[in-house]
C-alpha positions as a printed NumPy array, in Angstrom:
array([[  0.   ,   0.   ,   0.   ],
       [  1.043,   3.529,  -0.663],
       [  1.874,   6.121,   1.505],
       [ -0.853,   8.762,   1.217],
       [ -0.012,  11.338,   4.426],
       [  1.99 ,  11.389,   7.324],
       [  0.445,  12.447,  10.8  ],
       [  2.749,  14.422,  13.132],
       [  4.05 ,  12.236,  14.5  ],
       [  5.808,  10.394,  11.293],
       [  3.04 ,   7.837,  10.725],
       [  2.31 ,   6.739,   7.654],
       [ -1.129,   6.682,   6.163],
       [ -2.081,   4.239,   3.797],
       [ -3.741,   5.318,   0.366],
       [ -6.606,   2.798,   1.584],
       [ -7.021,   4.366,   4.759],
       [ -7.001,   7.835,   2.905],
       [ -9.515,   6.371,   0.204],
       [-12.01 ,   5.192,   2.835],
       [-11.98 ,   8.181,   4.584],
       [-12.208,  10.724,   1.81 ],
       [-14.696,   8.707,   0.023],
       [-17.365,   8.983,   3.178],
       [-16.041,  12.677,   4.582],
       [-14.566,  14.588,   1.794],
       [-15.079,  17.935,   2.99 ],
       [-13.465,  16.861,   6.361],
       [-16.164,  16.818,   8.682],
       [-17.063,  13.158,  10.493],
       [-19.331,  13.171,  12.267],
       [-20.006,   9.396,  13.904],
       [-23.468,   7.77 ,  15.431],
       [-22.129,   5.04 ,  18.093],
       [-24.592,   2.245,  18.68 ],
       [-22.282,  -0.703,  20.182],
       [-23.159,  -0.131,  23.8  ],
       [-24.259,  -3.927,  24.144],
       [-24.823,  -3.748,  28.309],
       [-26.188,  -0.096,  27.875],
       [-28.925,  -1.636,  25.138],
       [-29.864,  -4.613,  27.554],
       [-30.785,  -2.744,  30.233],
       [-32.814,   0.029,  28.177],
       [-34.83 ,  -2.323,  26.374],
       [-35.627,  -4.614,  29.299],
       [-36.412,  -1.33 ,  31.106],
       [-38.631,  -0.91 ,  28.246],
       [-40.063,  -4.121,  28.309],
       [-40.958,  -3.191,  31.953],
       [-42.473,  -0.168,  31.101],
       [-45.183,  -1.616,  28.859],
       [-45.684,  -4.609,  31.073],
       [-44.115,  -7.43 ,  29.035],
       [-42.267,  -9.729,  31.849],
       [-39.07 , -10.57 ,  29.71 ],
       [-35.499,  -9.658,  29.959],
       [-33.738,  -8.592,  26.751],
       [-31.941, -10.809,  24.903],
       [-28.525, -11.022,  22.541],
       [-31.785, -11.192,  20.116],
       [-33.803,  -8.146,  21.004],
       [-30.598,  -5.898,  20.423],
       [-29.544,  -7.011,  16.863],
       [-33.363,  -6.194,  16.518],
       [-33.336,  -2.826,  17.633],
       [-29.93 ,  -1.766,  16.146],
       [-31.349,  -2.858,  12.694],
       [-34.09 ,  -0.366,  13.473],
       [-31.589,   2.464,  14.518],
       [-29.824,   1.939,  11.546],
       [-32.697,   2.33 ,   8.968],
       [-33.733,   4.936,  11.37 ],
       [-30.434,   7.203,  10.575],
       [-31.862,   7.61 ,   7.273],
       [-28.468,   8.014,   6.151],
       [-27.803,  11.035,   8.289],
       [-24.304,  10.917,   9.782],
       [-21.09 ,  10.429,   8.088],
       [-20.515,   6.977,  10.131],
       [-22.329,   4.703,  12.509],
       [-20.61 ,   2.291,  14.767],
       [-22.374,  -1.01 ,  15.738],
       [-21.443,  -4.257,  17.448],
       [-20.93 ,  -7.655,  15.419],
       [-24.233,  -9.066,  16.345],
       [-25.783,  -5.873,  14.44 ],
       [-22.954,  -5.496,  11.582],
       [-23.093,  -9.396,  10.949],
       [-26.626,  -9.586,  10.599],
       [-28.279, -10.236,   7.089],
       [-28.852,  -7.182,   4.869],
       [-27.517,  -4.923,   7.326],
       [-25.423,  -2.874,   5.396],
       [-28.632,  -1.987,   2.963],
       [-30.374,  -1.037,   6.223],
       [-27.711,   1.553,   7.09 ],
       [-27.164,   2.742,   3.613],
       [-24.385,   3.326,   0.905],
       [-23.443,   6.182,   2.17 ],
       [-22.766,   5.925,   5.571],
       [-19.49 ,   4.58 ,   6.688],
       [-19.419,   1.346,   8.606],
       [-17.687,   1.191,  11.45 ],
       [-17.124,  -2.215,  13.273],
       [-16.177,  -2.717,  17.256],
       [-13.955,  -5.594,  18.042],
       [-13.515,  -5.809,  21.502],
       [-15.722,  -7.704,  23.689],
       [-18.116,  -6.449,  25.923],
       [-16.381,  -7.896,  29.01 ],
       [-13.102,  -7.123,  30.078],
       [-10.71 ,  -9.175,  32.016],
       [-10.28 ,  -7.797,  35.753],
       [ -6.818,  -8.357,  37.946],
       [ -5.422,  -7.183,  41.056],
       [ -8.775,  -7.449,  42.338],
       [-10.67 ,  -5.287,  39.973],
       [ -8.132,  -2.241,  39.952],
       [ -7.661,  -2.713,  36.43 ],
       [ -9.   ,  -4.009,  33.541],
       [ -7.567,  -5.924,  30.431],
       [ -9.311,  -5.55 ,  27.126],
       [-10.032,  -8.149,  24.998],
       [-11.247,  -9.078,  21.391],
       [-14.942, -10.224,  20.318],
       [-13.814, -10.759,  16.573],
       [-10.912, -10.695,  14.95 ],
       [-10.174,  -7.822,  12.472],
       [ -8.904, -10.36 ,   9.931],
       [-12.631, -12.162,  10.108],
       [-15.152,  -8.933,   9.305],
       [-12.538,  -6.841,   7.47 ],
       [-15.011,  -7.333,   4.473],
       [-17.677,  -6.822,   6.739],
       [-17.221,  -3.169,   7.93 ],
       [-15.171,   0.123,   6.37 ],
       [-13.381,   0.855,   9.884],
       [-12.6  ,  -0.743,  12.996],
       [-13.02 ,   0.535,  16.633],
       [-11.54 ,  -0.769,  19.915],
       [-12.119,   0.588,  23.469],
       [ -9.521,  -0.463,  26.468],
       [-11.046,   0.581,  30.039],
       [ -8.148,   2.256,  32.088],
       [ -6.925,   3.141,  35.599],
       [ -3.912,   5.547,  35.198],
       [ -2.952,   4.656,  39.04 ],
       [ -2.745,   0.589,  37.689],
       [  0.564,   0.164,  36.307],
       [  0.347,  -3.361,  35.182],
       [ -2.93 ,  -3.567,  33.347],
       [ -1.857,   0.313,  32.037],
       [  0.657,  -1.699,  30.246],
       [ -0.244,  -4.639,  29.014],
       [ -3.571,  -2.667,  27.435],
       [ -1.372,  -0.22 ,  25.802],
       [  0.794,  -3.215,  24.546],
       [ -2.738,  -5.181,  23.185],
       [ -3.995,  -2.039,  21.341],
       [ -0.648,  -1.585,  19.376],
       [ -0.907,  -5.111,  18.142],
       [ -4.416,  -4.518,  17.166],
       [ -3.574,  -1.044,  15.376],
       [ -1.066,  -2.851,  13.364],
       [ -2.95 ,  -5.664,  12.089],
       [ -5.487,  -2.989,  11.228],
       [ -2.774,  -0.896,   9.705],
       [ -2.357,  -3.994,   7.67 ],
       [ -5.622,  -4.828,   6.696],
       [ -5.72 ,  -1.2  ,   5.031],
       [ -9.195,   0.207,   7.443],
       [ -8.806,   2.719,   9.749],
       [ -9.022,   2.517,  13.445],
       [-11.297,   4.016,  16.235],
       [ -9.492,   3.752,  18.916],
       [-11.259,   4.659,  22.439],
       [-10.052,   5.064,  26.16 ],
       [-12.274,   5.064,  29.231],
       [-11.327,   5.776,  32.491],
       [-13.618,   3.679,  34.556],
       [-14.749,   4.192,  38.196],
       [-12.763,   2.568,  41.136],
       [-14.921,   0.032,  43.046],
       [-17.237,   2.451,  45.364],
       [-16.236,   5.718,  43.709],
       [-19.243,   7.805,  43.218],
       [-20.161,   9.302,  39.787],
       [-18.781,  12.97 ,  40.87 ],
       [-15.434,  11.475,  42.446],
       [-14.597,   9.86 ,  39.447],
       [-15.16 ,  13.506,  37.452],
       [-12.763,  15.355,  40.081],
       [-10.147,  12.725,  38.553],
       [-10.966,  13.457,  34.847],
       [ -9.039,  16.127,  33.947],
       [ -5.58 ,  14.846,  34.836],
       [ -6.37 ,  11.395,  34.431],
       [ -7.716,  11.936,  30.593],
       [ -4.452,  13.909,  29.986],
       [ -2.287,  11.359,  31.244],
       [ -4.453,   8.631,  28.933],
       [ -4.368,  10.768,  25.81 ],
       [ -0.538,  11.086,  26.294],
       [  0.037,   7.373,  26.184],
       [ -2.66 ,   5.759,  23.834],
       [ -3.511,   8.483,  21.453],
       [ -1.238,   7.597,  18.743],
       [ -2.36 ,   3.458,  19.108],
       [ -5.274,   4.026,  16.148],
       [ -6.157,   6.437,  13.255],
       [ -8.783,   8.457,  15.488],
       [ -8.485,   8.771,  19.481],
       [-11.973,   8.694,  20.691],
       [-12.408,  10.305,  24.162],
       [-14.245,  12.293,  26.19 ],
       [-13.666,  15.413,  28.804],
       [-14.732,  15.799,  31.993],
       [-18.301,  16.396,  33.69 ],
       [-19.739,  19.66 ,  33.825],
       [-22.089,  17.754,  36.073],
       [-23.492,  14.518,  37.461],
       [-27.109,  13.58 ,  38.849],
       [-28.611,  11.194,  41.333],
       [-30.5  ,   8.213,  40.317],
       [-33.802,   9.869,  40.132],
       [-31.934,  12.44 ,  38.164],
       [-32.99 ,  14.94 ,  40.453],
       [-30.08 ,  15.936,  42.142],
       [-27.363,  17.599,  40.753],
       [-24.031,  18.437,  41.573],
       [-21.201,  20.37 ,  39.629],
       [-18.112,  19.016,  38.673],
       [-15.842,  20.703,  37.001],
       [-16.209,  24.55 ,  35.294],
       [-16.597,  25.027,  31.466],
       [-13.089,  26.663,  31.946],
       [-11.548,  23.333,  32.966],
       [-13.314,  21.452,  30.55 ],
       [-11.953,  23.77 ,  27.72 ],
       [ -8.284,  23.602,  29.134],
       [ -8.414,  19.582,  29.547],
       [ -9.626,  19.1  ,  26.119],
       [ -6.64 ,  21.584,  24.771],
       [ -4.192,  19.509,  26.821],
       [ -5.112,  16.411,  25.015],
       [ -5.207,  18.119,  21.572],
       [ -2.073,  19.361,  22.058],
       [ -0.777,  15.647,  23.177],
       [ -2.15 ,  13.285,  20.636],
       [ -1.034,  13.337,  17.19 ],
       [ -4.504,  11.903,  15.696],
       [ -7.744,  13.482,  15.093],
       [ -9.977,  13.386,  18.4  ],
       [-13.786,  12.593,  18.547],
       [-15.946,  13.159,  21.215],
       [-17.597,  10.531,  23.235],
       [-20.735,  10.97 ,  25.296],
       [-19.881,   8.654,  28.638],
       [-23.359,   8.233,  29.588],
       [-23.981,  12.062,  29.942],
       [-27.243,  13.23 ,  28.985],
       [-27.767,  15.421,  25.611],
       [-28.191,  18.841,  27.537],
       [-24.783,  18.412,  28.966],
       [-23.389,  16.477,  25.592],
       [-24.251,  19.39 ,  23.178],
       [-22.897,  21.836,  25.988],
       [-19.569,  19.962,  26.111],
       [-18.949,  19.608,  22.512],
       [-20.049,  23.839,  21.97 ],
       [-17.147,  23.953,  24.523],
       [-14.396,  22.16 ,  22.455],
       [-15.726,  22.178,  19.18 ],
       [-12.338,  23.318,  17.781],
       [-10.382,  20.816,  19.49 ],
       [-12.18 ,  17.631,  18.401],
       [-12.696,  16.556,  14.679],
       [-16.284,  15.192,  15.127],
       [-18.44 ,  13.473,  17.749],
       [-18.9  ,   9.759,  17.795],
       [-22.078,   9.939,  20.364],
       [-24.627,   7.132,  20.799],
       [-26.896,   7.368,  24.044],
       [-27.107,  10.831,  24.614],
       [-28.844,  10.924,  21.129],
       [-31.343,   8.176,  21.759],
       [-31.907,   7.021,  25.297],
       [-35.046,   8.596,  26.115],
       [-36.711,   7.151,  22.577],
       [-37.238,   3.994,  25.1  ],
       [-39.566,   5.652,  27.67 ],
       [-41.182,   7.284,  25.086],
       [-45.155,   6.504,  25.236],
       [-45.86 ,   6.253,  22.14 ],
       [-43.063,   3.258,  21.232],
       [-44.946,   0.11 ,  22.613],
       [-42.98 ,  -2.53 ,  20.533],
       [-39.449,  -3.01 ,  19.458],
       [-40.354,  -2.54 ,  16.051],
       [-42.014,   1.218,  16.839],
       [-39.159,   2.475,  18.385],
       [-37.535,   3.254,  15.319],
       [-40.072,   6.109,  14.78 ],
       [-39.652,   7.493,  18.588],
       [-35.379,   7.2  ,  17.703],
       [-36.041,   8.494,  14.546],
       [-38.365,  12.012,  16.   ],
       [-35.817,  12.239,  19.496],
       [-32.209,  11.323,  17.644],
       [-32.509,  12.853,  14.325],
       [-32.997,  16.446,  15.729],
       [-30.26 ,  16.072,  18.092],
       [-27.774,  14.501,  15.621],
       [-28.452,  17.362,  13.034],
       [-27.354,  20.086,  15.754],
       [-23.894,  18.345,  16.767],
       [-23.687,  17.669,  13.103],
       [-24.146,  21.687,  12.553],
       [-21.289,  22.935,  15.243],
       [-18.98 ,  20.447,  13.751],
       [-19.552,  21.319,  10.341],
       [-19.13 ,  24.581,  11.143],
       [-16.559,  24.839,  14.295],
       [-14.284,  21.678,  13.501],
       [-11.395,  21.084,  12.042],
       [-11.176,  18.112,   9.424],
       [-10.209,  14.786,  10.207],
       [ -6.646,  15.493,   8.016],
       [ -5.95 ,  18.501,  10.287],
       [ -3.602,  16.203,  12.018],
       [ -1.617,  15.402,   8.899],
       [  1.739,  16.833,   8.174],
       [  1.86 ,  16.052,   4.937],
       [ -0.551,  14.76 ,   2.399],
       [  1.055,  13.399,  -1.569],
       [ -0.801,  14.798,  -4.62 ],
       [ -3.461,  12.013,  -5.124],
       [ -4.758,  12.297,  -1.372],
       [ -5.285,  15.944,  -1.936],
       [ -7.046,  15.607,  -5.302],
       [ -9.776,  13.014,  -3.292],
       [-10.608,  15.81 ,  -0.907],
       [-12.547,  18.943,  -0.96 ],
       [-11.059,  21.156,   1.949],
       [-13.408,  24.329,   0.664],
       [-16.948,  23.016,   0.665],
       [-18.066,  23.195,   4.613],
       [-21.996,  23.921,   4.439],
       [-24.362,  24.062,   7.88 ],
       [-26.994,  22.069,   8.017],
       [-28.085,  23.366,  11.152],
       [-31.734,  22.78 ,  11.88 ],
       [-33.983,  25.985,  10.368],
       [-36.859,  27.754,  12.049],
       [-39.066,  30.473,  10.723],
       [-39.647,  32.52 ,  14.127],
       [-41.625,  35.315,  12.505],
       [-39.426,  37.535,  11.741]])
């Protein structure tokens, strides 16, 4: 393969890296719908099962059902969407989620390997790369870290370079992600007072290991269980200067990840570092709340309540990034003559969403 671009760090891009991505986002802007939150999707559809009194927890079955539906329900809106193999493997899937829309495929499996008593966590694979490469357009991986844990800090960072270099060699980029996950009885808000150093410290030592570093910054804010109470976290200030640290740091392009944060404080987070990240690659905070919605009463009809609750929401992160971004090549130092002629740096638009308010 040739050598398209170089990122900042002297990596070498691949022209089928550079092809992939310029054919889905040639005017720079990706913006990514993540839908591989297996646990996340059990418990909101048997919470929805609950809700209109069916006694039946969800299955492996009811969430390669309801994926499909997200995925038709995109109606080819976002750049990319990012599902798990049992959606991505399923039959006709790819005609569900359209032509257009790049495919983006998560490898690791939903369960990670604890040691040392659960202080860290070692990442593992679901599917190999080499066995869906024809499956998917892009790969994603996701290691679960404790900066304090030097041991599984280590042997994580040494699994996700092998796995960026068999992607590397397979010629697809890679997602890569890093979560900081809570120490055993750490509340919600303790675990935000650690953010900003500890997502510093991360992006410094796994933000090269992939083609994108997925991330996300600290809480503004966290709320109780009956998401009721509320209780700050960190200022917009710190927010701002965390996400700058990590630009600065990591030589790839950096998308924003919601962590379970509702959209209020998602949309507020990514006005706040718009120009630091290349694109958001959100999933729950678009859709979560299409599962309590009354008028979705079957698995099948809660494509329509994603489709009225996600769509909207989508469109307006979709409009800042378009607008406040920078591209996913901004991180390249150099790009050859062919990888600039499959681009088209000048043609931002806004899609933002349009009102008539009288006027």
């Amino acid at each position: 393969m040739a050598t398209w671009a170089r990122y900042v760090d002297g990596t070498e891009v691949s022209d089928s890296v550079f092809k992939i991505l310029a054919k889905f986002a040639p005017e720079g802007t990706l913006d990514v719908f993540a839908s591989d939150q297996h646990t996340s999707y059990l418990k909101l559809i048997s919470s929805f099962h609950k809700r209109i009194g069916k006694k039946k927890e969800a299955t492996d079955a009811d969430v390669r059902t309801v994926c499909r539906h997200f995925a038709r329900g995109l109606q080819g809106l976002p750049t990319a969407a990012l599902f798990n193999s049992l959606a991505y493997l399923s039959p006709g899937f790819r005609s569900m989620l359209g032509r257009k829309v790049m495919l983006i495929g998560r490898l690791e499996d939903t369960s990670s390997d604890p040691i040392d008593g659960g202080r860290g966590q070692l990442a593992k694979l679901y599917v190999e790369p080499e066995d869906v490469v024809d499956k998917v357009d892009a790969f994603k991986t996701l290691v679960k870290l404790n900066p304090d844990h030097k041991e599984s800090w280590k042997i994580n960072k040494a699994w996700l370079t092998d796995v960026y270099e068999r992607c590397r060699k397979l010629g697809k980029p890679l997602f890569s992600e890093t979560l900081m996950f809570q120490r055993p009885g750490e509340s919600k808000a303790g675990l935000g007072r650690r953010l900003p150093s500890g997502l510093v410290k991360m992006a410094k030592e796994f933000g090269s290991l992939g083609d994108f570093y997925k991330t996300q910054v600290p809480f503004l804010w966290t709320t109780g269980k009956d998401d009721k109470q509320y209780e700050l976290v960190c200022t917009p200030d710190e927010v701002r200067k965390c996400a700058k640290e990590m630009a600065k740091a990591v030589p790839r392009p950096m998308l924003l990840l919601s962590a379970a944060v509702d959209f209020e404080q998602y949309a507020a987070q990514y006005a706040l570092v718009s120009d630091c990240f290349a694109g958001p690659m959100c999933g729950r905070a678009y859709f979560k709340e299409a599962f309590s919605d009354p008028k979705a009463k079957t698995l099948a009809s809660l494509e329509g309540a994603f489709t009225r609750i996600a769509l909207p929401r989508i469109k307006q992160i979709m409009g800042l990034a378009e607008m406040l971004s920078p591209p996913w090549w901004h991180k390249f130092k150099s790009m050859s003559k062919q990888a600039k002629k499959a681009i088209k740096p000048d043609t931002k638009k806004a899609i933002g969403i349009k009102a008539d308010y009288g006027y």
